[in-house]
Structures are given as C-alpha cells and as structure tokens.
C-alpha atoms as one frame of an Amber mdcrd trajectory, in Angstrom:
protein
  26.151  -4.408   8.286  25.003  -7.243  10.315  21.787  -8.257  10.339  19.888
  -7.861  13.313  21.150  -4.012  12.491  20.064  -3.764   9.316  16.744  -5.121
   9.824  16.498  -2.938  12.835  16.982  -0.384  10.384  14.820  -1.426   7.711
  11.829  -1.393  10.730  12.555   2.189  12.323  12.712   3.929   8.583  10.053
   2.542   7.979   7.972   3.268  10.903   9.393   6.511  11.351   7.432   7.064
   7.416   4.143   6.049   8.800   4.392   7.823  11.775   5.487  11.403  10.435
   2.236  10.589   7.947   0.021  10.237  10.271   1.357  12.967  12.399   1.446
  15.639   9.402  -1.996  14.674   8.793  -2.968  16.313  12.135  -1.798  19.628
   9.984  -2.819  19.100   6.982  -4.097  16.666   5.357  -3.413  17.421   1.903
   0.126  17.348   2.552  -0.663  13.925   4.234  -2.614  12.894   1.794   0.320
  13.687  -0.769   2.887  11.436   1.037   0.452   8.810   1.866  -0.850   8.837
  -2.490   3.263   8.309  -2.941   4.074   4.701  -3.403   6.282   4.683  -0.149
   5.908   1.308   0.805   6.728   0.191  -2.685   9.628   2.029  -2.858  11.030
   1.159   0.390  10.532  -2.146  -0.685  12.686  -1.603  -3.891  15.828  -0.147
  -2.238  15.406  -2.910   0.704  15.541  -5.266  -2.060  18.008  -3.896  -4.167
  20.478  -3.346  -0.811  20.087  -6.735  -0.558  21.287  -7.864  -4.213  18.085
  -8.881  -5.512  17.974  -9.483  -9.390  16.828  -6.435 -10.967  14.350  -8.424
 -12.587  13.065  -9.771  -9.577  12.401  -6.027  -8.831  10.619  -5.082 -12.234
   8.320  -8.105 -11.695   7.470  -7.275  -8.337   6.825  -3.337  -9.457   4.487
  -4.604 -12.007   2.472  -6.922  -9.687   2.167  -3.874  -7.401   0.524  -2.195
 -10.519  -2.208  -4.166 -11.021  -2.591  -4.991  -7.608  -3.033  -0.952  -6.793
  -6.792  -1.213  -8.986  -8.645  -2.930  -6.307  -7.238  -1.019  -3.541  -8.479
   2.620  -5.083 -11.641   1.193  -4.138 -11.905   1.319  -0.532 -10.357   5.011
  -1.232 -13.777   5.912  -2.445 -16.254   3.471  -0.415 -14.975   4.889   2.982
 -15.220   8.636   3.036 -18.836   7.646   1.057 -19.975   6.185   4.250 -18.216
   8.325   6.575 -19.878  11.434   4.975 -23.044   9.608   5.060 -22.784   9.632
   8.866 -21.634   5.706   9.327 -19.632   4.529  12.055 -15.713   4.675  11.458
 -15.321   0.702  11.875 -18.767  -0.163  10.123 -16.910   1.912   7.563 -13.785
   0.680   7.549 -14.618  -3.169   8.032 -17.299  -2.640   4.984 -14.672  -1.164
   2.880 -11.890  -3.313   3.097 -14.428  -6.014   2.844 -15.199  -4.506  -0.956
 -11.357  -4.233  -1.303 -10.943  -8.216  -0.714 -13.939  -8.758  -2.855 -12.569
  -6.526  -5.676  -9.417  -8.455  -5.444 -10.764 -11.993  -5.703 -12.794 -10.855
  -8.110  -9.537  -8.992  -9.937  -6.954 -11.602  -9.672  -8.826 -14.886 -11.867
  -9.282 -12.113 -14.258  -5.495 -10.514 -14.395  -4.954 -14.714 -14.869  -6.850
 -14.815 -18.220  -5.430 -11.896 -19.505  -2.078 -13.641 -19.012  -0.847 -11.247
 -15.864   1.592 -13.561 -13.659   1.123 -13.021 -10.014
C-alpha cells in the first residue's frame, strides 16, 4: 500500500472511532462511555505499529508506558464531573482539570523514575 494511502487510512479509521463515540453518546452514554473506557487509541496504535513491522518488543514497551501513564489521567475523570455537578462552567472545568492531570503527571513521572519505570 503506498503511503500517502495508508496514512490516509490510518487518519479516517481513526476519526471515524472518535466520531461514532461522540455521536453514540448523544444516545447513550453508557454505551459511549463503554467504547470511550476501551483503550482504542492504544490499540489502534498497536496494529498501526505492528502493520508497520515494528519489533514486538517495541510494542510491549510502549503498552507498558501506556500503563502507568493511564494513573494520572483517571484523575481529571473524577475532577470534572465534580465541578460540573457543582454548577462550574464547562471550560473553568475542563481547563482546571486537565491542569490537575499535568500536575499529577509531573508529579507521577520523577516518581515512576525512582522506582526504576523507563519512560
């Protein structure tokens, strides 16, 4: 496949995944919520990367980077429906939340570094 194709390809499946998310959410969210919990990205990332002949190691080291990595990001999961149920505005909420998010990951990663976690 050449390979303005196949990363033509790589961007509409993807897209396409975000965008049938988003739209399912309009219908239920749980379901939405389901798809959006599964590791998507990662796993789109995976098969991209395994198309394209990466060392299966290479693969297995990235997987376990996206473990730890997945801590810090469970907590804007929890800060923003706090605020928005608290009445905040969506972007005060938002911006505030992913703020936390970067914090908890600076605050993660010299940490992971100690314990010996390569990233």
């Amino acid at each position: 496949m050449r390979p303005m194709l196949y990363y033509a390809l790589k961007v509409f499946i993807s897209a396409l995944l975000i965008v049938g998310i988003s739209e399912i959410a309009k219908r239920s969210s749980g379901l939405a919520a389901l798809l959006a919990a599964l590791p998507l990205t990662s796993l789109l990332a995976f098969v991209w990367l395994h198309l394209e002949a990466t060392p299966p190691r290479d693969i297995a080291d990235l997987s376990i980077q996206i473990f730890w990595l997945v801590i810090p990001s469970l907590l804007l999961f929890l800060l923003l429906p706090l605020m928005l149920r608290h009445g905040w505005n969506f972007w005060l909420s938002l911006a505030l939340s992913m703020a936390a998010t970067a914090g908890f990951y600076l605050t993660l990663l010299p940490l992971l570094r100690r314990m010996g976690v390569q990233l």
